[in-house]
Backbone as CSV, one residue per row, in Angstrom:
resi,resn,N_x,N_y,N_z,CA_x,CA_y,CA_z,C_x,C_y,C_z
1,UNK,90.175,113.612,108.013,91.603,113.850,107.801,91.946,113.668,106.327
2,UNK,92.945,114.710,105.516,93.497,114.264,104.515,94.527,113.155,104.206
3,UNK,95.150,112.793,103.144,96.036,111.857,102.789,96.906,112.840,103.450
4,UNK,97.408,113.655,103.352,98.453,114.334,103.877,98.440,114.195,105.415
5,UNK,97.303,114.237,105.963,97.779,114.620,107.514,97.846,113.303,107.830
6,UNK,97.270,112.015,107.090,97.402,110.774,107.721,98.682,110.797,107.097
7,UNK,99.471,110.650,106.489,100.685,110.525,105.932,101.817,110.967,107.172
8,UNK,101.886,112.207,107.405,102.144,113.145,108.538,102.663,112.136,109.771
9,UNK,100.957,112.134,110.227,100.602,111.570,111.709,101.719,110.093,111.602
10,UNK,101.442,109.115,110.688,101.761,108.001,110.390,103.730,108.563,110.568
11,UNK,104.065,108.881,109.678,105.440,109.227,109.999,105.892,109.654,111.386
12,UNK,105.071,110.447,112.374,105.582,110.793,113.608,105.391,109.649,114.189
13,UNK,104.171,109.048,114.039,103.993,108.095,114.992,105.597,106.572,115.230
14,UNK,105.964,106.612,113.769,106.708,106.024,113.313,108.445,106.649,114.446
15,UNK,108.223,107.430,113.812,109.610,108.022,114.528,109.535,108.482,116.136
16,UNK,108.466,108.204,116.473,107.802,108.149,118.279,108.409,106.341,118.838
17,UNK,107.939,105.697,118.170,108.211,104.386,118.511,109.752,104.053,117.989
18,UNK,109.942,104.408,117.071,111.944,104.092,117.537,112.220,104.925,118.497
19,UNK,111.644,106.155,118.826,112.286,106.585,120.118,112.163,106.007,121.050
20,UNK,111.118,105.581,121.370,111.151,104.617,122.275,111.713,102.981,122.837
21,UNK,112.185,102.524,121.318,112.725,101.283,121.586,114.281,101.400,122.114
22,UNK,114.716,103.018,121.546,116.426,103.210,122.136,116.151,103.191,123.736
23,UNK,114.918,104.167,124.106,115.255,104.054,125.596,114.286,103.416,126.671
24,UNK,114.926,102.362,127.497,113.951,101.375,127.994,112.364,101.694,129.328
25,UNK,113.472,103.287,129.546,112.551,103.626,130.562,111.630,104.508,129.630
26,UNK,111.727,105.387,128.799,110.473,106.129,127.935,109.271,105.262,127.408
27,UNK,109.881,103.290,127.089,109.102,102.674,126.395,108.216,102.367,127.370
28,UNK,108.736,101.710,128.852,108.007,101.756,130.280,107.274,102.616,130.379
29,UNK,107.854,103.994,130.819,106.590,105.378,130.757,105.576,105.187,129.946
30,UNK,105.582,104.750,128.617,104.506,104.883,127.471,103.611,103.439,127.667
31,UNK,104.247,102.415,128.293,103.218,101.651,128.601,102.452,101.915,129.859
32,UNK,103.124,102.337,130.761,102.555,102.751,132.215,101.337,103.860,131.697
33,UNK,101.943,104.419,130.730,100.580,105.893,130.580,99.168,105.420,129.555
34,UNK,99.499,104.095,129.276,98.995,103.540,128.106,97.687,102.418,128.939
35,UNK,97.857,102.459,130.118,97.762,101.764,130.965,97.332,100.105,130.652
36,UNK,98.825,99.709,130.174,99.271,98.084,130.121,100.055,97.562,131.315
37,UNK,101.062,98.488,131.858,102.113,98.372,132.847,101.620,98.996,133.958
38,UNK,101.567,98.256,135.651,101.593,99.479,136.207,102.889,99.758,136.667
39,UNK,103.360,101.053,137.600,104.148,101.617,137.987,105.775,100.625,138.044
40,UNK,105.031,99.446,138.920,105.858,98.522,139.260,106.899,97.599,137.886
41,UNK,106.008,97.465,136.877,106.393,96.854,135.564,105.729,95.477,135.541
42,UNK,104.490,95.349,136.302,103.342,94.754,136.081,102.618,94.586,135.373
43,UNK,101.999,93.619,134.498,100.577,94.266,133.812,99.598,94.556,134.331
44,UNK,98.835,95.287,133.880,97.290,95.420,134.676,96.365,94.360,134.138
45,UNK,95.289,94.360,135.233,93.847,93.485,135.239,94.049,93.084,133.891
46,UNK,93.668,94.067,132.756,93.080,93.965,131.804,93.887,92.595,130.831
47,UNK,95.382,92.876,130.958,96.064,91.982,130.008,96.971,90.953,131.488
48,UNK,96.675,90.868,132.380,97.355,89.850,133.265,97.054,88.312,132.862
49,UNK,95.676,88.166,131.863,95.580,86.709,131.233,95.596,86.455,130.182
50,UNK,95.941,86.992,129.399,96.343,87.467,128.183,97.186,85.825,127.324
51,UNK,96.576,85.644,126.882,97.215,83.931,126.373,98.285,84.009,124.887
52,UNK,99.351,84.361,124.504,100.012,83.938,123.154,100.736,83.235,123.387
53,UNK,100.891,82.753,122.152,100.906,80.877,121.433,102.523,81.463,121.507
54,UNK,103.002,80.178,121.578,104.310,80.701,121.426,105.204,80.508,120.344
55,UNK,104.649,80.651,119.126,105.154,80.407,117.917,105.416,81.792,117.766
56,UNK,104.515,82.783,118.690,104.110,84.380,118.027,105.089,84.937,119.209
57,UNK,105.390,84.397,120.271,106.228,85.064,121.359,107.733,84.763,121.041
């Protein structure tokens, strides 16, 4: 990839994730498809033990 298309990518990606923080169910969808959440608003297996300190939460 060039500086340009990472430049690019980096900006959409950017303006993908404020879209998502306005709306609560798109950010859900994107974790459900991401597969962190399931359907329910669960986590899955993978992060259900997942330990942060709570200085960082």
């Amino acid at each position: 990839m060039t500086d340009k298309e990472v430049d690019r990518l980096i900006k959409e990606m950017k303006a993908y994730t404020k879209e998502l923080f306005k709306d609560k169910e798109k950010s859900k969808d994107f974790l459900v498809r991401a597969g962190i959440f399931t359907k329910k608003g669960n986590l899955t297996k993978p992060y259900k033990h997942l330990c942060i300190p709570q200085e960082q939460g």
